[in-house]
N, CA, C and O of each residue as an XYZ file, in Angstrom:
464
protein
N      37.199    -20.549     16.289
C      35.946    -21.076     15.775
C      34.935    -19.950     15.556
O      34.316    -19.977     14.492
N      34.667    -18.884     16.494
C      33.580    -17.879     16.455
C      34.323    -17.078     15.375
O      33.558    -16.413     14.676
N      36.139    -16.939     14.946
C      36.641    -16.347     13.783
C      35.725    -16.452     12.269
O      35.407    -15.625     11.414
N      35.449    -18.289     12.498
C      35.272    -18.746     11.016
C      33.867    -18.484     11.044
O      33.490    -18.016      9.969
N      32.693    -18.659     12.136
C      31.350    -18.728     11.786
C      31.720    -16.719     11.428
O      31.815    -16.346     10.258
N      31.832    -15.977     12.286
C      31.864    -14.174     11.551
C      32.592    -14.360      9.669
O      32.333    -13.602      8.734
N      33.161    -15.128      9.646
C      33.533    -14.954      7.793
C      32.581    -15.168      7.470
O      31.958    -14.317      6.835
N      31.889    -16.717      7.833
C      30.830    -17.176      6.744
C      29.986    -15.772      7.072
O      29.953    -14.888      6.216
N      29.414    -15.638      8.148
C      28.693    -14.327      7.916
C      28.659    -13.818      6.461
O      27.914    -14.083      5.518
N      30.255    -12.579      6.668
C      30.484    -11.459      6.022
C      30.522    -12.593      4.496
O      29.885    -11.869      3.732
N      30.764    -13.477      3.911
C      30.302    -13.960      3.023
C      29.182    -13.993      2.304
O      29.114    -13.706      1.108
N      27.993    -14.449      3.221
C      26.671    -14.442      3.188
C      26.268    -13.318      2.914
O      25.447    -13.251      2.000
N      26.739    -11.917      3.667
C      26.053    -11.095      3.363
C      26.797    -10.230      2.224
O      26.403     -9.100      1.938
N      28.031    -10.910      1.518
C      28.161    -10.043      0.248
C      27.242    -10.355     -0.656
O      26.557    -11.376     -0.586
N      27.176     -9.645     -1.411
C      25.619    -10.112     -1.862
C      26.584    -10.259     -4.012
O      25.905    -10.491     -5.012
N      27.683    -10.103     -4.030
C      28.549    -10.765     -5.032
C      30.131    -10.167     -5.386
O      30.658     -9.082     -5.142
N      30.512    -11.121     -5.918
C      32.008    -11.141     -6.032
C      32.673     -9.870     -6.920
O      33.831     -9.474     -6.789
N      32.086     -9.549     -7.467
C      32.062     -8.107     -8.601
C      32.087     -7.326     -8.144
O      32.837     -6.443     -8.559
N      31.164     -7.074     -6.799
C      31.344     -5.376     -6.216
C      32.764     -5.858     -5.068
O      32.962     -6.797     -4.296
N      33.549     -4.604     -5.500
C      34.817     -4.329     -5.009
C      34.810     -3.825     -3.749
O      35.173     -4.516     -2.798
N      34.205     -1.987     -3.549
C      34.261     -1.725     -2.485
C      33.069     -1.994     -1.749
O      32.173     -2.613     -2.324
N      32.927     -1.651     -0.642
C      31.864     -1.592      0.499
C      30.566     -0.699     -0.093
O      29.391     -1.049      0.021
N      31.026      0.514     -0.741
C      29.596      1.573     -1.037
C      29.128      0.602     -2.622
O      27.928      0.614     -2.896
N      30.016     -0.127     -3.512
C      29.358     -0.701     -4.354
C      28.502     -1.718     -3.637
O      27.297     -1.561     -3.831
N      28.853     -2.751     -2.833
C      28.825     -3.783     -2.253
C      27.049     -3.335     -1.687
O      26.061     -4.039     -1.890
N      27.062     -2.234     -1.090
C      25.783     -0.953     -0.470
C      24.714     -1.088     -1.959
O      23.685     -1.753     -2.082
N      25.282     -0.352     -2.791
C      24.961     -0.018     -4.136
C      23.753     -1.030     -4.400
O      22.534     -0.862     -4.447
N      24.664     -2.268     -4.573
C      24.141     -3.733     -4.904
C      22.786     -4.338     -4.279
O      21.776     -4.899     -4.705
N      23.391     -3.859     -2.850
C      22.353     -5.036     -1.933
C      21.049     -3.947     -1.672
O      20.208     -4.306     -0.848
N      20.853     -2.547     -2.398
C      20.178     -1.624     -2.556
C      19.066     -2.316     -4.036
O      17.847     -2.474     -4.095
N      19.847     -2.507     -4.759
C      19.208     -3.132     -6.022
C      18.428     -4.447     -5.490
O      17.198     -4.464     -5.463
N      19.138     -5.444     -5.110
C      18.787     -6.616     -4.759
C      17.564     -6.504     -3.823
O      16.735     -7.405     -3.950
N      17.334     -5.629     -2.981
C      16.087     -4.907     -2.357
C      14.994     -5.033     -3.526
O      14.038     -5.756     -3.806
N      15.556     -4.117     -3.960
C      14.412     -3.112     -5.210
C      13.960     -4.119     -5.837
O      12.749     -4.239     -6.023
N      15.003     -5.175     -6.350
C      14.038     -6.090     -7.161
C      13.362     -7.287     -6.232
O      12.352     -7.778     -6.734
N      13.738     -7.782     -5.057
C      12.855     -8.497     -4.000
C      11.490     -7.439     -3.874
O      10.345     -7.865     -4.021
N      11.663     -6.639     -3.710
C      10.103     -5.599     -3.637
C       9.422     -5.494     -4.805
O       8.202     -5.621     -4.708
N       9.837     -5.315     -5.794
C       8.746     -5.320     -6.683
C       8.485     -6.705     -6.832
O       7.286     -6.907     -7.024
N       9.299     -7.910     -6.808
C       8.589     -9.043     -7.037
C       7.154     -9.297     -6.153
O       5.984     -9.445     -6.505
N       7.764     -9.275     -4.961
C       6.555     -8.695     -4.080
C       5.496     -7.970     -4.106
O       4.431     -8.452     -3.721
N       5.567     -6.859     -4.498
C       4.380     -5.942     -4.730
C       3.422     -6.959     -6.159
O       2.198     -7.088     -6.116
N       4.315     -7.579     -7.332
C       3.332     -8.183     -8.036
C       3.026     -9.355     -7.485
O       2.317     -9.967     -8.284
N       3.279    -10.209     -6.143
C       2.603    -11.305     -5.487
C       1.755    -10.939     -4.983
O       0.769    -11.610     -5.288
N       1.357     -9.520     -3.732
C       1.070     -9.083     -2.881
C      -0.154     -8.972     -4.231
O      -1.039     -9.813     -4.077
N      -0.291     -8.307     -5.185
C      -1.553     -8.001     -6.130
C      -2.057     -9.263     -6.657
O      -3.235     -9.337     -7.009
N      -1.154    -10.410     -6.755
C      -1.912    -11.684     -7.268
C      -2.826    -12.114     -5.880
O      -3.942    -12.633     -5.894
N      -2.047    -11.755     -4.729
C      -3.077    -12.557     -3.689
C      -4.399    -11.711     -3.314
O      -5.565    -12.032     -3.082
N      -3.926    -10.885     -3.344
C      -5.413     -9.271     -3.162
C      -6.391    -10.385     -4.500
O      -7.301    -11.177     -4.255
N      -5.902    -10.116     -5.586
C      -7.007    -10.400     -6.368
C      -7.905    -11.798     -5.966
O      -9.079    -12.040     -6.246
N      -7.162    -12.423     -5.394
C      -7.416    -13.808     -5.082
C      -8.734    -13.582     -3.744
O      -9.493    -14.501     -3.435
N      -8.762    -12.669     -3.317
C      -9.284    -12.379     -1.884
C     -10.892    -11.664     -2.058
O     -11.155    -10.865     -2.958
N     -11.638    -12.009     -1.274
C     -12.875    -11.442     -1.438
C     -12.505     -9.813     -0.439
O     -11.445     -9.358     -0.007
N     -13.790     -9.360     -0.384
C     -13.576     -8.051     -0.088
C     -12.693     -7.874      1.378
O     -11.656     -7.246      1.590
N     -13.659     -8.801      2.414
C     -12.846     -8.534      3.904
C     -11.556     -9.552      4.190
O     -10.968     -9.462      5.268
N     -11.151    -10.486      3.225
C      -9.696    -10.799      2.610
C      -8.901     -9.692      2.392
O      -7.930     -9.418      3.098
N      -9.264     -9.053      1.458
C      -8.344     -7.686      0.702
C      -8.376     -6.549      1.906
O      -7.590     -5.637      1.650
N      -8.970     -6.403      2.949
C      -8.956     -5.400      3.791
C      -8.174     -6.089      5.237
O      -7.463     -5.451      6.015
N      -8.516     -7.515      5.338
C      -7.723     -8.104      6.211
C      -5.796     -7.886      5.711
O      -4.885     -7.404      6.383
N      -5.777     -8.373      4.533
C      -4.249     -8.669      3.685
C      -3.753     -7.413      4.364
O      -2.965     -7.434      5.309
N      -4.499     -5.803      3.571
C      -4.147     -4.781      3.377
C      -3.463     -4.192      4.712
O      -2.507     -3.421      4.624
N      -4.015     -4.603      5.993
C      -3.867     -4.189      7.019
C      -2.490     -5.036      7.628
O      -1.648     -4.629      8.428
N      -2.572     -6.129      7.063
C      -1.113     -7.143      7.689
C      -0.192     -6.494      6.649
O       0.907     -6.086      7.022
N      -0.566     -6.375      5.380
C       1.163     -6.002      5.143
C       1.226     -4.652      5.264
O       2.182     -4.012      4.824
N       0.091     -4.043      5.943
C       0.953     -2.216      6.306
C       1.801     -2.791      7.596
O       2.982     -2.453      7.519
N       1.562     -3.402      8.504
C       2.409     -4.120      9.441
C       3.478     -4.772      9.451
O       4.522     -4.699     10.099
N       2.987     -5.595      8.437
C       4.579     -6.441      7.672
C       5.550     -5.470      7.234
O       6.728     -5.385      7.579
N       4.883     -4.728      6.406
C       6.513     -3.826      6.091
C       6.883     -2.810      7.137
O       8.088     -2.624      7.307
N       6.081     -2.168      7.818
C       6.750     -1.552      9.128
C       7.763     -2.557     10.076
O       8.814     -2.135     10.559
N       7.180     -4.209     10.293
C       7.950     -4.832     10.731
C       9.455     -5.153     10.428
O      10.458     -5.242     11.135
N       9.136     -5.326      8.724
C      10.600     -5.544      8.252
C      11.748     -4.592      8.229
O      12.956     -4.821      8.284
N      11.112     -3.510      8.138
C      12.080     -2.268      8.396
C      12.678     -2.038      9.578
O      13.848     -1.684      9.724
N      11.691     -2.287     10.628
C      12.434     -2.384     11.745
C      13.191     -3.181     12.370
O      13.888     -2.729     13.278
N      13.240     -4.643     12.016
C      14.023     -5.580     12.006
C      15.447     -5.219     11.201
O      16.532     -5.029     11.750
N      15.229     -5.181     10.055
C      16.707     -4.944      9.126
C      17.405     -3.817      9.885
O      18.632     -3.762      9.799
N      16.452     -2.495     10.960
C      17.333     -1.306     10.854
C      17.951     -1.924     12.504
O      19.032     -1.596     12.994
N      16.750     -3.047     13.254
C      17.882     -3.601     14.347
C      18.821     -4.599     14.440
O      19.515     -4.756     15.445
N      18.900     -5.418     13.261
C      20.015     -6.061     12.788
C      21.306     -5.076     12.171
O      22.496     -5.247     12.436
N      20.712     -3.958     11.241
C      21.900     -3.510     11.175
C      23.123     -2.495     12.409
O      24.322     -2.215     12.439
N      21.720     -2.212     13.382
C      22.368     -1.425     14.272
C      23.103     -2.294     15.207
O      24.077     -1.780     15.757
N      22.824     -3.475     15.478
C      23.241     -4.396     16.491
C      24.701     -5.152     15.964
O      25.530     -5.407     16.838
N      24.994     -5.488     14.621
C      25.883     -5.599     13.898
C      26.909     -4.547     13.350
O      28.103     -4.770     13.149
N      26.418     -3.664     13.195
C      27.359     -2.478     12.608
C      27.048     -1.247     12.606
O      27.142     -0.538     11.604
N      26.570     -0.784     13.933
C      26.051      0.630     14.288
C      27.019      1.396     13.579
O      28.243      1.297     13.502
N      26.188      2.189     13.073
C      27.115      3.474     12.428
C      28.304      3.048     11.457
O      28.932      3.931     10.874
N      28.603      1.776     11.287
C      29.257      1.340     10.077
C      29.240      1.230      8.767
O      28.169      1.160      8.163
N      30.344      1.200      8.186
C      29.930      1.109      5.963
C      29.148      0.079      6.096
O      28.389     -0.127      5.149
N      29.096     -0.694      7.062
C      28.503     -2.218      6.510
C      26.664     -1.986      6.690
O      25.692     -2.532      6.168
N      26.855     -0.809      7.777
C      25.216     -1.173      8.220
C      24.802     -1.047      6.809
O      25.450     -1.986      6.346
N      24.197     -0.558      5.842
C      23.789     -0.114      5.001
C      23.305     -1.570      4.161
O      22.141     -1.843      3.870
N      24.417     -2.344      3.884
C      24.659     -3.284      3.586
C      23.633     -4.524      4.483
O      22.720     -5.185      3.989
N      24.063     -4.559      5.729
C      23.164     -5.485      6.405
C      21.634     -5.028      6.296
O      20.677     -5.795      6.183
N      21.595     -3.827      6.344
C      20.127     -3.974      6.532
C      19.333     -4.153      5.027
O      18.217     -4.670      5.068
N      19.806     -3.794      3.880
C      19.242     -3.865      2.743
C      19.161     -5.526      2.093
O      18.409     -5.928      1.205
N      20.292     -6.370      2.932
C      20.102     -7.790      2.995
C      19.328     -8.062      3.551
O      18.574     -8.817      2.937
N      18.865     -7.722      5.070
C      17.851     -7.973      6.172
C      16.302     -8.172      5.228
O      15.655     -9.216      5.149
N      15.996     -6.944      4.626
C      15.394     -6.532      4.297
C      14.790     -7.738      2.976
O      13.670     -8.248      3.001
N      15.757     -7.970      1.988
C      15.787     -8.411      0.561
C      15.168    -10.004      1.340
O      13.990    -10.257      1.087
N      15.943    -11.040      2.259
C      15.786    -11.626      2.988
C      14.279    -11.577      3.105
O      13.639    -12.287      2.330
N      13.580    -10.758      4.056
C      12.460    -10.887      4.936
C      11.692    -11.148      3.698
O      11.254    -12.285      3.520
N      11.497    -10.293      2.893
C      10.796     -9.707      1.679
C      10.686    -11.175      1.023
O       9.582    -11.617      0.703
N      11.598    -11.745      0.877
C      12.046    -13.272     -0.131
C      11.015    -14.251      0.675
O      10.225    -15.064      0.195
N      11.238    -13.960      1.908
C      10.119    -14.996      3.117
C       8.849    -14.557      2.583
O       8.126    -15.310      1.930
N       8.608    -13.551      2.804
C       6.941    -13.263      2.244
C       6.476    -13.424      1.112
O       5.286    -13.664      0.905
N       7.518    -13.293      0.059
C       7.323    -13.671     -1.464
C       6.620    -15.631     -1.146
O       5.591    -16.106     -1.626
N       7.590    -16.307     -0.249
C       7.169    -17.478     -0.403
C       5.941    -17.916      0.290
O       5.270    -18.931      0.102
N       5.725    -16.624      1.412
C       4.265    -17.096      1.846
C       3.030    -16.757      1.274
O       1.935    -17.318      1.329
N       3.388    -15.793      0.748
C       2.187    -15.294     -0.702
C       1.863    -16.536     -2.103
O       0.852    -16.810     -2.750
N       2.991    -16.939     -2.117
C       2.594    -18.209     -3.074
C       1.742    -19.071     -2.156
O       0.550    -19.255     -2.405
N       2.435    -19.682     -0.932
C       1.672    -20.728     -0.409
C       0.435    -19.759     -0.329
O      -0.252    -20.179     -1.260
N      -0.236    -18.739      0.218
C      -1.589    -18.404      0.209
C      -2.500    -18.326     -1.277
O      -3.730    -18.305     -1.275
N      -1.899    -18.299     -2.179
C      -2.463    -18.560     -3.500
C      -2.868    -20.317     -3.716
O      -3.904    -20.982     -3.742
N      -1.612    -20.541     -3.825
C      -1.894    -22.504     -3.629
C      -3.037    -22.722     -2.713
O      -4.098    -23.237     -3.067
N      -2.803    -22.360     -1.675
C      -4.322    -22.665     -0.459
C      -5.704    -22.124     -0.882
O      -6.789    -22.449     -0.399
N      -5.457    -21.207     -1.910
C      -6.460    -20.202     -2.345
C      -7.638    -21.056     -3.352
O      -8.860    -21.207     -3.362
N      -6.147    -21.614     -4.384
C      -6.853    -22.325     -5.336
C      -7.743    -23.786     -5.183
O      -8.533    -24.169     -6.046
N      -7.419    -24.609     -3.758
C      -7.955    -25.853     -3.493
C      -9.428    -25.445     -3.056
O     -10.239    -26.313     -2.732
């Protein structure tokens, strides 16, 4: 049983059926980052704009935190899962794409709350 929940894992965290090896598989979930972050960075500027001055200095200060947080999360998920492995690379750039996707959705809800 703990066999089948570790597949679904390593499922979950391929991030698609196309990349073959492990360093593409890396490659990928490197991209899949890049574009979770910039979506982000243009939410993170819709909600700044949304914000009066000690809003935009409050925001500014949580997500220098937020992203120190997320980094350190993805780099202790990947170490706790696959220290020193092909995979860490992989887990943590999912970790990461993941957290990033959470904040994308809490930046909308703070716009929605913004606008009532």
């Amino acid at each position: 049983m703990k066999l089948a929940g570790y597949s679904l894992s390593l499922l979950v965290l391929t991030t698609s059926a196309l990349a073959q090896s492990q360093a593409e598989m890396n490659r990928e979930a490197a991209a899949d980052f890049a574009k979770a972050d910039a979506a982000l960075n243009k939410m993170y500027t819709k909600v700044l704009a949304a914000l009066d001055d000690e809003g935009k200095k409050k925001l500014k200060a949580a997500q220098r935190a937020w992203v120190v947080f997320r980094d350190a999360e993805a780099d202790l998920q990947a170490d706790s899962e696959a220290r020193g492995g092909s995979l860490a690379p992989l887990i943590y750039d999912n970790t990461r794409t993941t957290l990033t996707n959470e904040r994308i959705k809490a930046f909308k809800e703070m716009l929605k709350n913004s606008e009532r």
